[in-house]
N, C-alpha and C positions, 0 to 999 in steps of 0.2 A: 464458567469462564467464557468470554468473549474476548474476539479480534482485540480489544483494547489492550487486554493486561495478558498479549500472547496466545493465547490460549488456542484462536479460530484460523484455521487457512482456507481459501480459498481466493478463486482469480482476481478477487479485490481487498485481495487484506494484508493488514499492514504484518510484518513477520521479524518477529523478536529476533535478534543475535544480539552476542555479546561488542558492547563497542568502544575500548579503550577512549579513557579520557584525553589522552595525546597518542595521536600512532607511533607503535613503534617503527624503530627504521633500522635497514642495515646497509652497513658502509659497503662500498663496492668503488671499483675504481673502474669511470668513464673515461675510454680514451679521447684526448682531444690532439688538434694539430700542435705539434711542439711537446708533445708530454699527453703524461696521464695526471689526472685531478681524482681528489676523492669527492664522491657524491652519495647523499644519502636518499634512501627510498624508502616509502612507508611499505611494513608488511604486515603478512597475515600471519596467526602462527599453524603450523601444520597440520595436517589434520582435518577432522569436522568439528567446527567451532559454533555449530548453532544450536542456540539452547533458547524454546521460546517462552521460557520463565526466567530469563534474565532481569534485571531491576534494571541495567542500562545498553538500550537495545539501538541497533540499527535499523532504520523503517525504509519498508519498500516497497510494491507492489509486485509479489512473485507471479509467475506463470508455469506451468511445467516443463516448456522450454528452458527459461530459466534455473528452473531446479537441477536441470541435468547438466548445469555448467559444472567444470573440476573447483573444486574448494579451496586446494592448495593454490598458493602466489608461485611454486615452482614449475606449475605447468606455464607459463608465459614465458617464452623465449623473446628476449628485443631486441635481439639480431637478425632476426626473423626476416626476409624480403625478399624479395620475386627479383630485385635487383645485383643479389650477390654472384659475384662473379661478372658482372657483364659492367661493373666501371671502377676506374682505379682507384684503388686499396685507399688512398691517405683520402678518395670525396668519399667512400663505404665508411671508415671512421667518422670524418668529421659529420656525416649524415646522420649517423649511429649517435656520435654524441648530443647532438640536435635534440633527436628523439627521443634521449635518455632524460632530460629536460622535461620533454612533452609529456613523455610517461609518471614523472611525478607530480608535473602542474595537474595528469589527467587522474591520478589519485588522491592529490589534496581536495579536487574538485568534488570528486565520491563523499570522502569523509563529509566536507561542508555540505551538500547536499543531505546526507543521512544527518546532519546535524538540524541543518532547514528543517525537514520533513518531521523530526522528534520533536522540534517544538511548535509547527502545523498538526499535530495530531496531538497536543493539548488544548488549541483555537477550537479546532474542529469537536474535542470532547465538552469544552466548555460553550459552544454553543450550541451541541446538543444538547445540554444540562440547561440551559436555558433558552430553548424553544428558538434560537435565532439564526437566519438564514444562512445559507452553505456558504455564498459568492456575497462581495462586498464591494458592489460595483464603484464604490466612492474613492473607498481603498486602494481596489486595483488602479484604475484611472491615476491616481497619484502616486504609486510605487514604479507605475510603466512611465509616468514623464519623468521622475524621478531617477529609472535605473537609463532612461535614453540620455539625459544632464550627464549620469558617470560617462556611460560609452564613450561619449563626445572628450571628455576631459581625456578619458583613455586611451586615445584614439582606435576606439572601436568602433564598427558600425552600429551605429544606431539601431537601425533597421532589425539587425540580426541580435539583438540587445534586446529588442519586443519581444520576436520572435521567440526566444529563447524561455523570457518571464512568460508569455503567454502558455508557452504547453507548459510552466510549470506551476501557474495559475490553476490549468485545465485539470491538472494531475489533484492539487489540492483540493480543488470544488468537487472534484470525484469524490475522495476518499472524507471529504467533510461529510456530502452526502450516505457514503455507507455508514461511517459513526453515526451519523443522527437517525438512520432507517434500525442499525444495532439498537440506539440506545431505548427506541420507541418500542420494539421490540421488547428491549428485557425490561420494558418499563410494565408496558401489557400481561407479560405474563409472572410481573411481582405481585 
């Protein structure tokens, strides 16, 4: 067994969980000004949910900082803030429901991300299965003027649009290079 199919941990490997095909979500009601709304949020289920012989896995790069994070979605409080108490109640709601927003834009992001990465780490297995380079500088060059055209239509920054593809460029090139350092490896000693 190798990093690929689960099996290897270490500070650069990729790490099997199970990863639902649609997240699940649970209703919860955001207060906003004028009333409360129902708003749905993806969760986890409780527990420890990681099993690195899963067939459909969430990919990552652990560290053991990392590992010592809580498992469960119910340790997160999002009421959470250095500012409670010190400004009035209906701007502490309407800030809260802001945030409650942010907090699911900032776990849809996760999900597509571990999505991203599960099919970077078939690119990366299937160019070590055939001898071909980690980074694709032709590639990249055209996904970065590419993702700066969205920004712009987005009204994103640009700038921070690079930014962003670029460390997760840097992340891919990494982990292309550990599959193809694995695959040479277990090629060696078949």
């Amino acid at each position: 067994m190798n990093k690929h199919d689960g099996g290897k941990r270490t500070a650069r490997c990729w790490v099997a969980r199970p990863f639902p095909e649609r997240p699940p979500t649970r209703e919860r009601y955001a207060p906003q000004r004028g009333g409360r709304t129902l708003t749905s949020r993806p969760v986890r289920p409780a527990g420890n949910t990681r099993d690195d012989t899963a067939p459909h896995h969430r990919l990552g790069c652990m560290t053991e900082q990392n590992n010592a994070l809580p498992d469960d979605a119910d340790s997160f409080n999002p009421a959470a803030s250095s500012l409670a108490g010190q400004v009035d109640r209906a701007v502490m709601e309407e800030l809260l429901s802001i945030r409650s927003s942010i907090d699911n834009i900032d776990a849809t992001l996760v999900f597509l991300l571990a999505e991203r990465f599960k099919a970077t780490q078939k690119v990366g297995i299937l160019k070590a299965t055939h001898k071909l380079p980690a980074g694709d500088p032709g590639r990249e060059s055209a996904q970065i003027a590419r993702l700066r055209r969205l920004a712009e239509d987005a009204h994103l920054d640009p700038a921070f649009a690079e930014k962003f593809l670029n460390f997760i460029i840097s992340e891919v090139i990494r982990h292309h290079e550990a599959i193809a350092e694995d695959h040479q490896t277990s090629s060696q000693q078949a």
